[in-house]
NUVEX-662490 format. One line per 4 residues: their letters; for each residue x, y, z of N, C-alpha, C, CB. Coordinates in nm, 3 decimals, padded with zeros to 5 digits. Each point is the difference from the previous one (the first is absolute). Glycine has a CB too. Layout:
REM NUVEX-662490
A = X Y Z X Y Z X Y Z X Y Z  ...
//
This chain:
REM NUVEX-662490
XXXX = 10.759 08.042 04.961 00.077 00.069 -00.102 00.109 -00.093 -00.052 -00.047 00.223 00.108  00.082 -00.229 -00.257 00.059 -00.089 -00.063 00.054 00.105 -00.088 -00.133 -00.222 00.035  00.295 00.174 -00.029 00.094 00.060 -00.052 00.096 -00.113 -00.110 -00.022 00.178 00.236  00.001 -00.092 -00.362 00.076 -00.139 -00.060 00.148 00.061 -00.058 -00.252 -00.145 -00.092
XXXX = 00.314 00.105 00.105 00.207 00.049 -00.010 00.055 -00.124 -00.048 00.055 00.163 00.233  00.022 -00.190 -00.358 00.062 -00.081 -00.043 00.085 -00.034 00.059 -00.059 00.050 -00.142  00.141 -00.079 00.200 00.104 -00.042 00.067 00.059 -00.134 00.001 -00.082 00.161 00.103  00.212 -00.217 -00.089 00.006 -00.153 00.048 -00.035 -00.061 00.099 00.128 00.019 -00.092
XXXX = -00.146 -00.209 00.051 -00.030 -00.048 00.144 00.073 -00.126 -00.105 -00.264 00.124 00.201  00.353 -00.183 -00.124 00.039 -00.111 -00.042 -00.039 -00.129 00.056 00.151 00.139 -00.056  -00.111 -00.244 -00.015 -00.072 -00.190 00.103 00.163 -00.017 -00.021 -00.327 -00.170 -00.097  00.364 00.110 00.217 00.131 -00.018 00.031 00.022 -00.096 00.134 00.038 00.235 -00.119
XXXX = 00.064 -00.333 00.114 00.049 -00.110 00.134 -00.041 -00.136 -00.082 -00.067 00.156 00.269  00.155 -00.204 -00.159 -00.005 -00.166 -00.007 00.096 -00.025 00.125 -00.028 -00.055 -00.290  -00.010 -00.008 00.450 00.089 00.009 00.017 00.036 -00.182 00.034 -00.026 00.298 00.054  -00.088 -00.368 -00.012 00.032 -00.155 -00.032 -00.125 -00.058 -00.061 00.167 -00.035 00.199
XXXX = -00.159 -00.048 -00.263 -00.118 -00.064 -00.058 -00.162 -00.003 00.052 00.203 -00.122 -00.053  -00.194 00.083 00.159 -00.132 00.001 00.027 -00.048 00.070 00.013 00.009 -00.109 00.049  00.041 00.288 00.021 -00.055 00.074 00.009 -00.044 00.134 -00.111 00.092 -00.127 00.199  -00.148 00.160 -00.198 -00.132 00.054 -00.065 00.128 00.124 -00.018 -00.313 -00.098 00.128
XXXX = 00.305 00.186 -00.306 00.091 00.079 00.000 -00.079 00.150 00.072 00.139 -00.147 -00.225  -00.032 00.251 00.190 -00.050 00.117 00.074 00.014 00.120 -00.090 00.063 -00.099 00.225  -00.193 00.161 -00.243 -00.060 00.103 -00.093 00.088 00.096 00.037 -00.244 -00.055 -00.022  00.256 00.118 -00.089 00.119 00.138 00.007 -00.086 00.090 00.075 00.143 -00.005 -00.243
XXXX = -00.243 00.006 00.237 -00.059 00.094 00.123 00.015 -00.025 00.128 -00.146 00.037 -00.127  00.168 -00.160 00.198 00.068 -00.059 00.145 00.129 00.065 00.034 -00.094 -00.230 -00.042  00.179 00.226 -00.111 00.126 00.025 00.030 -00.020 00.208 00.004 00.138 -00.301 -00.145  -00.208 00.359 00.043 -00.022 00.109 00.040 -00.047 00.034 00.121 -00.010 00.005 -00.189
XXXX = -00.111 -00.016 00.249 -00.071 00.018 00.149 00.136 -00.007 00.075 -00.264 -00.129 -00.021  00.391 00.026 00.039 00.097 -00.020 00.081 00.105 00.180 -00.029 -00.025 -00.356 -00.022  00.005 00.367 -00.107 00.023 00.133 00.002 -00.016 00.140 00.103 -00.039 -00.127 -00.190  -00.094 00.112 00.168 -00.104 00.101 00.051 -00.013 -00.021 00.138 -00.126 00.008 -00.202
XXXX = 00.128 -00.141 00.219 00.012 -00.042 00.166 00.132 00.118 00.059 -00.068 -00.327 -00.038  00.178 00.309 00.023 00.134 00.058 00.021 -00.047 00.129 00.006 00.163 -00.155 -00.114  -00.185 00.227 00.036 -00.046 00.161 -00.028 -00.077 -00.009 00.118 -00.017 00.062 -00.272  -00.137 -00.094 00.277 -00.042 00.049 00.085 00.033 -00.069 00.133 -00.146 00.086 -00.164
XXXX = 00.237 -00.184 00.250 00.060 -00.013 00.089 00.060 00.133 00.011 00.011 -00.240 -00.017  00.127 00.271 -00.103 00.061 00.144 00.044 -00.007 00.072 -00.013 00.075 -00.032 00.012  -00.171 00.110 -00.103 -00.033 00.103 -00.053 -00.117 00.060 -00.028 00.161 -00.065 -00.045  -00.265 -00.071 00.146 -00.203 00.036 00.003 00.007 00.147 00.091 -00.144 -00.314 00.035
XXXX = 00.185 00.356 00.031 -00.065 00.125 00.049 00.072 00.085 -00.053 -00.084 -00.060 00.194  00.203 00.080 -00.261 00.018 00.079 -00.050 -00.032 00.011 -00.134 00.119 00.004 00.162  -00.224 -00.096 -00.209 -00.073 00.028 -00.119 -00.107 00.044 00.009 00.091 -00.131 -00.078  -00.127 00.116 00.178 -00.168 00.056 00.012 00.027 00.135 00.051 -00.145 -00.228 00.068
XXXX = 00.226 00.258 -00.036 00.016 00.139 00.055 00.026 00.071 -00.098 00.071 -00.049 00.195  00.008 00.002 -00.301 00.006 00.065 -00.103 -00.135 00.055 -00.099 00.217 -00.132 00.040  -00.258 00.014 -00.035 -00.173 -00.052 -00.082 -00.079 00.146 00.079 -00.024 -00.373 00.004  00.038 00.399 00.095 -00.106 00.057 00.036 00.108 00.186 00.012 -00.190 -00.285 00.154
XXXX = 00.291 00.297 -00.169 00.012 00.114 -00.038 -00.020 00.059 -00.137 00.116 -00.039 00.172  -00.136 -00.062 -00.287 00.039 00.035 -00.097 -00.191 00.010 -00.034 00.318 -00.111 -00.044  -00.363 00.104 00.114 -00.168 -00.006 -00.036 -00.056 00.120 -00.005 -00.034 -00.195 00.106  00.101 00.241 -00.025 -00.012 00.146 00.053 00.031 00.089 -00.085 00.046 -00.059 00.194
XXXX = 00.066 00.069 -00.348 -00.006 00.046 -00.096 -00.075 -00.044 -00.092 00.161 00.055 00.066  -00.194 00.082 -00.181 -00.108 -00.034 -00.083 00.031 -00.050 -00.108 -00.106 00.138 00.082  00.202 -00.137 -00.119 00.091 -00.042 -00.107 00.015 -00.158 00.001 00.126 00.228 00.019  -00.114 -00.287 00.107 00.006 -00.132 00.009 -00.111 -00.040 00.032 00.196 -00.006 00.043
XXXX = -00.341 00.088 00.002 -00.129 -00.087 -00.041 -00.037 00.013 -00.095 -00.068 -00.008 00.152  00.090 00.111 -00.244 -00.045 -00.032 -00.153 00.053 -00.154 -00.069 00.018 00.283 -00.029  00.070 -00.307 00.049 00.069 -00.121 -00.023 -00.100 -00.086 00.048 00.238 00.070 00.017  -00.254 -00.064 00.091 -00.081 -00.101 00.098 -00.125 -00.018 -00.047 00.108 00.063 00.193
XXXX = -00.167 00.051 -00.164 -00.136 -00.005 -00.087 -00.043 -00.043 -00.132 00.007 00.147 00.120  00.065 -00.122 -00.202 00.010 -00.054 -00.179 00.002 -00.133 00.008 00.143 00.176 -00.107  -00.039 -00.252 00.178 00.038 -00.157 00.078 -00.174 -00.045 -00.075 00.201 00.043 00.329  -00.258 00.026 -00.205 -00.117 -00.080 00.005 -00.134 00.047 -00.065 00.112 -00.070 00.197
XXXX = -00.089 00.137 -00.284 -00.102 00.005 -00.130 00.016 -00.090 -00.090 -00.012 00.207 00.012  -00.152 -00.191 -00.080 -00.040 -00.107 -00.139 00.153 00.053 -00.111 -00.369 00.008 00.009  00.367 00.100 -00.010 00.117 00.046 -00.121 00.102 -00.068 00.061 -00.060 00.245 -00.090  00.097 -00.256 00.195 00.143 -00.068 -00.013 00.011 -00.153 -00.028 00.064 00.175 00.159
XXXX = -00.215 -00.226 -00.082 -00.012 -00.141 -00.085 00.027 -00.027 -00.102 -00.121 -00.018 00.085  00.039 00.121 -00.144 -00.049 -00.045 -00.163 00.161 00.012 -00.089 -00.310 00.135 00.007  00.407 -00.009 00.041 00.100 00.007 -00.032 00.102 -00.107 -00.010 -00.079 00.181 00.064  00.087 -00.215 00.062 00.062 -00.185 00.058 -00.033 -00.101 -00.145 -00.104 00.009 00.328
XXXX = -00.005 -00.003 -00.289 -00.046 -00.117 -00.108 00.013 00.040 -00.155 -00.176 -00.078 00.179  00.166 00.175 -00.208 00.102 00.022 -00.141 00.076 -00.028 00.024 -00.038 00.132 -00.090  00.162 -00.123 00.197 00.139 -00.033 -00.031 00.013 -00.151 -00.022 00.083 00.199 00.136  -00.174 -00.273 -00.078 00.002 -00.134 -00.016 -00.025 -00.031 -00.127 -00.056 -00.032 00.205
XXXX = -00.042 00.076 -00.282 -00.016 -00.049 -00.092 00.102 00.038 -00.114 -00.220 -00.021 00.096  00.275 00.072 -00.053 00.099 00.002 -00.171 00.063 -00.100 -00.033 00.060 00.200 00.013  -00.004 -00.205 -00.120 00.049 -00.143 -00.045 00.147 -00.004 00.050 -00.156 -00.022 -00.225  00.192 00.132 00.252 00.159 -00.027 00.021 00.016 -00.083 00.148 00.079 00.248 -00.141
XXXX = -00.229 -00.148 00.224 00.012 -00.100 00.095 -00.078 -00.154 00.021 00.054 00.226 00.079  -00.153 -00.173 -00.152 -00.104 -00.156 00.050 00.082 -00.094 -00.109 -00.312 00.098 00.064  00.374 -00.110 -00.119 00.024 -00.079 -00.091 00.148 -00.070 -00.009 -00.181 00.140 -00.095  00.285 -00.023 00.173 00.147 00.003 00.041 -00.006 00.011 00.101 00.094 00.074 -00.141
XXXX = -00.104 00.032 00.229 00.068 -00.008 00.137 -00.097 -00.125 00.053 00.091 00.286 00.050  -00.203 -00.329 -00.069 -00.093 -00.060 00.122 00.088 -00.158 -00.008 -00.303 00.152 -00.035  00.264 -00.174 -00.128 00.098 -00.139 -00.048 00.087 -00.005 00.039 -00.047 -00.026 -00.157  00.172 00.092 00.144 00.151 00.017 00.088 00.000 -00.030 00.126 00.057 00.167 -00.117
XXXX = -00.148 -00.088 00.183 -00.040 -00.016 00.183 -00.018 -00.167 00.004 -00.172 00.266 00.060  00.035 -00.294 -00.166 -00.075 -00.137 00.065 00.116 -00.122 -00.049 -00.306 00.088 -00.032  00.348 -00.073 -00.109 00.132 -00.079 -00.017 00.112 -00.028 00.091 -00.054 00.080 -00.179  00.088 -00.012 00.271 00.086 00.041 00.144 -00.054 -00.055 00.137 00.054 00.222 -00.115
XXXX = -00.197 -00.256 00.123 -00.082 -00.047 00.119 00.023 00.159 00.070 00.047 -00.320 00.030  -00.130 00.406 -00.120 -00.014 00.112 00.089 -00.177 00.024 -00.016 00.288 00.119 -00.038  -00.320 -00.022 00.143 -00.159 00.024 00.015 00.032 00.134 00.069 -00.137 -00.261 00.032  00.062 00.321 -00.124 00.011 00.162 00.041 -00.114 00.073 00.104 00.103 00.014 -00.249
XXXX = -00.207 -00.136 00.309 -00.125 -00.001 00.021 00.041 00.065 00.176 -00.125 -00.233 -00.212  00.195 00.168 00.267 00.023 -00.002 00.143 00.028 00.182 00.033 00.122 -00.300 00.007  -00.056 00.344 -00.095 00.081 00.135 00.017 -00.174 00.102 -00.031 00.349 -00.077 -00.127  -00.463 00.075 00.083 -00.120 00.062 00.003 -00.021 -00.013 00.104 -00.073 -00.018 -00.174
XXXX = 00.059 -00.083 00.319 00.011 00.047 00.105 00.049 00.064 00.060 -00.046 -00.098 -00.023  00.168 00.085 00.031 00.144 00.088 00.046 -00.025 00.106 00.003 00.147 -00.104 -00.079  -00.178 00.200 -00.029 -00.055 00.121 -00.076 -00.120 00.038 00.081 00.080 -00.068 -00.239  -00.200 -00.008 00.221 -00.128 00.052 00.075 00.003 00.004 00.139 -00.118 -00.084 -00.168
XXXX = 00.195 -00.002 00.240 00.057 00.011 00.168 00.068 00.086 -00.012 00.012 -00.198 00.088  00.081 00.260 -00.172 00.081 00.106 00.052 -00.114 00.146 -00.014 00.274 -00.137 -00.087  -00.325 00.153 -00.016 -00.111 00.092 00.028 -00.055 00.049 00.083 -00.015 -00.068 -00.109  -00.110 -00.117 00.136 -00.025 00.056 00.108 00.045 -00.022 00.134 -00.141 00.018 -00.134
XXXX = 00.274 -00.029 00.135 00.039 00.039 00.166 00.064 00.100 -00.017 00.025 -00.198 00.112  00.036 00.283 -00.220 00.016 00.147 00.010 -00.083 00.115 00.053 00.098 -00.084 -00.159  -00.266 00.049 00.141 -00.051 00.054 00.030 -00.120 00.003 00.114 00.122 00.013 -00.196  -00.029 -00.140 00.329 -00.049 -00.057 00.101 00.096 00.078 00.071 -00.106 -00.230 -00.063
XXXX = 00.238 00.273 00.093 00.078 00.049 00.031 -00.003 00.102 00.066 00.049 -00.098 -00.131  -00.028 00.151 00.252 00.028 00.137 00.070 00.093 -00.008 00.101 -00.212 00.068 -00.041  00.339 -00.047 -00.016 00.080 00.072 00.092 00.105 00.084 -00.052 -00.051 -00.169 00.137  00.170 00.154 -00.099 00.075 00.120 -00.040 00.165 -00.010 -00.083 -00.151 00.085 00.223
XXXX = 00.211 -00.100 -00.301 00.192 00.008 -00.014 00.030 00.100 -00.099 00.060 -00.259 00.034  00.029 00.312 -00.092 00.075 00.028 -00.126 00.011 00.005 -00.109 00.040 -00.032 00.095  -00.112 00.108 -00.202 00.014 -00.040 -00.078 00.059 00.096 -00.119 -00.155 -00.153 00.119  00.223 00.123 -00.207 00.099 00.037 -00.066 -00.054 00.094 -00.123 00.130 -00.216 00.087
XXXX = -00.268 00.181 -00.142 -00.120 00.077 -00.077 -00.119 00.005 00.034 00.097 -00.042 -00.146  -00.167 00.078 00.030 -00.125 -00.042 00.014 -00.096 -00.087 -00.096 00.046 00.189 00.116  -00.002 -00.259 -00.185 -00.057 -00.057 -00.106 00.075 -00.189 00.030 -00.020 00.296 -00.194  -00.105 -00.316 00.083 00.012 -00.141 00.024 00.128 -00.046 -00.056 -00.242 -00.031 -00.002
XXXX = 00.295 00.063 -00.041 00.130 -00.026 -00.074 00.142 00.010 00.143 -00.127 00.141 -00.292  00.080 -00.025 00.340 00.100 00.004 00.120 -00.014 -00.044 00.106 00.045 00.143 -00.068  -00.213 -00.254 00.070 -00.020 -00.046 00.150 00.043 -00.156 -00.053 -00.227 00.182 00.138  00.230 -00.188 -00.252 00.061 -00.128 -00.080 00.173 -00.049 00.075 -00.153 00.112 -00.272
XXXX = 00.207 -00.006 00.227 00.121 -00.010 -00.002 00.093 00.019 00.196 -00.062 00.105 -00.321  -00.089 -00.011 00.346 00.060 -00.008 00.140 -00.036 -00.163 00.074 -00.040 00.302 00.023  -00.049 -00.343 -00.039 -00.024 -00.150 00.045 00.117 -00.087 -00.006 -00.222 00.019 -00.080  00.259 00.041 -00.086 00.114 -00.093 -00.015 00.133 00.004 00.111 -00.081 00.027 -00.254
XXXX = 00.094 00.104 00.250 00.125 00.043 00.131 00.004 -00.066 00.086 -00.006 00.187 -00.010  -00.135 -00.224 00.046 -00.049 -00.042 00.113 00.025 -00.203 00.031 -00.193 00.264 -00.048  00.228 -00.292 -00.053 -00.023 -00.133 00.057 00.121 -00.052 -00.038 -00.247 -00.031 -00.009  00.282 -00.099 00.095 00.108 -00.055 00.099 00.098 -00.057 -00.129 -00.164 -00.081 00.259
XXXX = 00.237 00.184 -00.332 00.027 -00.096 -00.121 00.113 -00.097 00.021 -00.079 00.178 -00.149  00.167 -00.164 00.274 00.059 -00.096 00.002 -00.033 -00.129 00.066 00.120 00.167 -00.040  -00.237 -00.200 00.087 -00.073 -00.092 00.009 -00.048 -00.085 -00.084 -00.019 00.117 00.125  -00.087 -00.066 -00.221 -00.024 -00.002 -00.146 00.047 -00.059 -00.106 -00.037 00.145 00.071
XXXX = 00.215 -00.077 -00.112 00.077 -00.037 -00.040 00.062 -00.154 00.041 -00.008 00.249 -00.031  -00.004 -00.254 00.170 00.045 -00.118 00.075 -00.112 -00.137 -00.066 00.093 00.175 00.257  -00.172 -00.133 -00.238 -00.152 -00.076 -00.036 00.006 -00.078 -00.151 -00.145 00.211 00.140  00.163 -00.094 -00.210 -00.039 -00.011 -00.136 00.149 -00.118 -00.020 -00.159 00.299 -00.083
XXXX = 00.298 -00.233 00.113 00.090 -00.117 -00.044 -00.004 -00.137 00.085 00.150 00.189 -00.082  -00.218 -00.179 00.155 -00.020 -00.152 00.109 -00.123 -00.078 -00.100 00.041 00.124 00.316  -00.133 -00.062 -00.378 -00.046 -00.070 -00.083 00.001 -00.049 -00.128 -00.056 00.071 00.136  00.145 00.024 -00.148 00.069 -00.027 -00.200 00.094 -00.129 00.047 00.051 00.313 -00.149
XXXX = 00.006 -00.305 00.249 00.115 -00.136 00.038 -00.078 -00.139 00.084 00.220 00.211 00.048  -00.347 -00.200 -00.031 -00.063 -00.126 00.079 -00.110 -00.053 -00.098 00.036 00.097 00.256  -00.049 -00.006 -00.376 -00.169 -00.012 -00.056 00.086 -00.007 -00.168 -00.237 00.197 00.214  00.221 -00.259 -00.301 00.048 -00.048 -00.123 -00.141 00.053 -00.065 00.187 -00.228 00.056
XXXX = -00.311 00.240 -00.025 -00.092 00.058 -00.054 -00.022 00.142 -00.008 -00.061 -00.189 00.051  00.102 00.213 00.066 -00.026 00.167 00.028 00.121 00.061 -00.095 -00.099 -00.005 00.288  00.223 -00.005 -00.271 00.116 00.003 -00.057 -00.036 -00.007 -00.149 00.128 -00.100 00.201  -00.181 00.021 -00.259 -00.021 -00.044 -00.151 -00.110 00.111 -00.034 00.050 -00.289 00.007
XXXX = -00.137 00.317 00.120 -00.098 00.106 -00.033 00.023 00.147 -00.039 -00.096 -00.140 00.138  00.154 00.163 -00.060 00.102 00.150 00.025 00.077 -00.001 -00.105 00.032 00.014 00.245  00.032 -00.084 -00.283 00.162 00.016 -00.126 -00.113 00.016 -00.170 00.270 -00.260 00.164  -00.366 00.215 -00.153 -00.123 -00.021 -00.097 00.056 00.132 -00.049 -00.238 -00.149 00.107
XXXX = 00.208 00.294 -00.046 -00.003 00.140 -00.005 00.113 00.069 -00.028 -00.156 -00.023 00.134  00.282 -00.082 -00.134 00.125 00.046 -00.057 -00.018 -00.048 -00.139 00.151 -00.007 00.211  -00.211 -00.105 -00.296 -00.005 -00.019 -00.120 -00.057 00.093 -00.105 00.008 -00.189 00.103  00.093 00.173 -00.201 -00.011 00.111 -00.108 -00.114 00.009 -00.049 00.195 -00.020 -00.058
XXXX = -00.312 -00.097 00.047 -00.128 00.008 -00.019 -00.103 00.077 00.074 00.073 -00.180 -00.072  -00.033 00.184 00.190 -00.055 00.092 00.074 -00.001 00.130 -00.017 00.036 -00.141 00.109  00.122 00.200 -00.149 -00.005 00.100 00.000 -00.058 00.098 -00.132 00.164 -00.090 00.171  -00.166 -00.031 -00.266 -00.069 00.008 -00.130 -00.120 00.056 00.027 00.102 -00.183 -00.098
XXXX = -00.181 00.152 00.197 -00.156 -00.044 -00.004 -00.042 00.155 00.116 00.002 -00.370 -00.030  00.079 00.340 00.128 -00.008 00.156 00.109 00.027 00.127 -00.137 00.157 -00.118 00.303  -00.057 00.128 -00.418 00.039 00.077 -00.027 -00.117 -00.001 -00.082 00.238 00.008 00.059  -00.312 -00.082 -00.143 -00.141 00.028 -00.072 -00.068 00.049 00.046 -00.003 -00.125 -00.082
XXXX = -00.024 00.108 00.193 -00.136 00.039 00.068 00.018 00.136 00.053 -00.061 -00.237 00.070  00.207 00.312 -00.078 00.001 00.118 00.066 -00.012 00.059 -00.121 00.125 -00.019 00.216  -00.086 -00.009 -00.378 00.021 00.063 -00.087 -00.170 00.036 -00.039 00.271 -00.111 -00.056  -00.394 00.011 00.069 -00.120 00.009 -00.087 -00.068 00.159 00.051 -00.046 -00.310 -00.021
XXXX = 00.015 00.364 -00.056 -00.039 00.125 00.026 -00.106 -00.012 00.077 00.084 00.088 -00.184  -00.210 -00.162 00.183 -00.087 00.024 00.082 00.046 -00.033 00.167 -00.159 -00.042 -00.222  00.207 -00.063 00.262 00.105 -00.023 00.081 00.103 00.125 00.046 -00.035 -00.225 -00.115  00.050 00.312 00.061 00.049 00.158 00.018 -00.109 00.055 00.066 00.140 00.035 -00.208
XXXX = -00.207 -00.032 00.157 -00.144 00.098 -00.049 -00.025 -00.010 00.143 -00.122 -00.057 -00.271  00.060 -00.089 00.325 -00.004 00.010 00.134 00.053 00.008 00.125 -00.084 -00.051 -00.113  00.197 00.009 00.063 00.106 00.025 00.158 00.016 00.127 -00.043 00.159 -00.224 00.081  -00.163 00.344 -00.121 -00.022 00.135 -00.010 -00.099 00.034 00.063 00.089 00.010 -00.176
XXXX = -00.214 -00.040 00.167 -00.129 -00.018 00.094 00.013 -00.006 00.105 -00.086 -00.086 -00.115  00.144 -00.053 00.180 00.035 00.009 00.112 00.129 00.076 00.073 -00.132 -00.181 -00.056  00.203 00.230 -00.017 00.112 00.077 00.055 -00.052 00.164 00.033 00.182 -00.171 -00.149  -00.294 00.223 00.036 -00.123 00.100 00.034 -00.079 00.021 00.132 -00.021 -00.054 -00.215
XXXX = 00.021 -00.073 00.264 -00.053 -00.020 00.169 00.093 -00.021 00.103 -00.181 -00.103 -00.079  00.321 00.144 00.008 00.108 -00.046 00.094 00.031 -00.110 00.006 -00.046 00.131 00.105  -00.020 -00.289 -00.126 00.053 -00.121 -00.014 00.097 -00.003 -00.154 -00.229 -00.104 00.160  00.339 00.083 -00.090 00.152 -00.052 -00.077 00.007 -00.155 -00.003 00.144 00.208 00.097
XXXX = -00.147 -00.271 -00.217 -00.070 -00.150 -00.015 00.156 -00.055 00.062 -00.221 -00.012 -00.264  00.340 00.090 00.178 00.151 -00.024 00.055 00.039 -00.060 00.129 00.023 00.178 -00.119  -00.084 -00.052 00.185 00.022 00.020 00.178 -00.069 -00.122 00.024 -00.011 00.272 00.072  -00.093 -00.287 -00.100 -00.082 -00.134 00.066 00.086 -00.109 -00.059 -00.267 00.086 00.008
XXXX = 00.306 -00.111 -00.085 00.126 -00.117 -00.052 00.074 00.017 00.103 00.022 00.007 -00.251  00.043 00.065 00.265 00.135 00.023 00.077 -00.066 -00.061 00.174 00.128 00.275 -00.185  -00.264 -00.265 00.215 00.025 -00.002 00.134 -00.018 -00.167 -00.007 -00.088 00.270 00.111  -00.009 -00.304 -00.223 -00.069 -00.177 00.011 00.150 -00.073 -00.006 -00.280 00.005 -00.169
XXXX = 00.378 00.023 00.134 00.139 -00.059 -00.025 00.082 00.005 00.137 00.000 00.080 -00.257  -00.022 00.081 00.290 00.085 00.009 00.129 -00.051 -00.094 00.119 00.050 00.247 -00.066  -00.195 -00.274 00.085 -00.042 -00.076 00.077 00.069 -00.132 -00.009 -00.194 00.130 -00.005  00.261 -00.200 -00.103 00.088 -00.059 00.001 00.169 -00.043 00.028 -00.201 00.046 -00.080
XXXX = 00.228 00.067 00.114 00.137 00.095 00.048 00.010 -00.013 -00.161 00.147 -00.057 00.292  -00.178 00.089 -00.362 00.089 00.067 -00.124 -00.022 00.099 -00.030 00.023 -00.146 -00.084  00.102 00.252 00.159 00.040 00.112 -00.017 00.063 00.086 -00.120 -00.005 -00.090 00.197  -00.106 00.208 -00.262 00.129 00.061 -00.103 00.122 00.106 00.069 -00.202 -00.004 -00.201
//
């Protein structure tokens, strides 16, 4: 099963010459490493209470239909994005390719899962946000500024997303109606395209 989700992945480091730089996905995984050091069983415990509502396998289930493919891949193709956001990304040494894994592993180990914790709803939107609760943000936070201050690439990568061009280009792509059309679709199955922003960032300690 193949899940495709736009998301970032940046190419980022340099730290002495000879050695070989390091893909913003290295520096992400070091992310994810942390989480699940502090916060792997209490994610899967979560994963597997929230399965148990139906509200959050409809979500689940849609995940992995042809319609949600086929949906995905419209969003790609529009011009605001294939043409702006992708250019912006690849202009930046970003690759959005790594984070379609991310996505299809989280799937399917949601639904490898059986045991038991807390959970705050029942929909994918609230098992979103409870994950988030869930992980070590002052760790994270620690992480993310230890690498904006050792890595001149990563740093240059990240600040990319504070430029006004950016916000030009995020703000197009939310405005194009068909681009509506479908994150309405998916918000119909309970996936909130938002919420999923909010968590691919927080995995970074950047907290709203």
């Amino acid at each position: 099963m193949k899940i495709t989700v736009t998301l970032l992945a940046l190419v980022a480091l340099a730290y002495s010459a000879p050695q070989p730089r390091k893909l913003f996905h290295e520096h992400y995984e070091d992310f994810i490493d942390i989480i699940m050091e502090e916060a792997g069983k209490d994610l899967q415990e979560l994963a597997a209470e929230y399965v148990q509502f139906e509200e959050f396998r409809v979500s689940l289930n849609y995940m992995q239909t042809s319609e949600f493919k086929n949906l995905v891949y419209e969003m790609e193709d529009l011009p605001e994005f294939k043409a702006e956001v992708v250019q912006f990304l690849e202009g930046h040494n970003i690759d959005i390719i790594f984070f379609v894994n991310v996505i299809n592993d989280l799937v399917d180990g949601i639904q490898r899962r059986s045991t038991r914790s807390v959970a705050s709803g029942n929909d994918m939107s609230s098992f979103v946000k409870d994950c988030i609760s869930k992980f070590p943000k002052e760790k994270l936070v620690a992480l993310f500024e230890e690498k904006k201050a050792e890595d001149e690439s990563f740093k240059v990568a990240m600040e990319s997303f504070e430029l006004e061009e950016w916000n030009q280009i995020y703000s197009a792509l939310w405005e194009n109606e068909i681009f509506k059309q479908e994150v309405d679709i998916l918000l119909g199955y309970g996936i909130d395209v938002a919420v999923l922003l909010d968590e691919a960032v927080a995995i970074m300690g950047i907290f709203k």
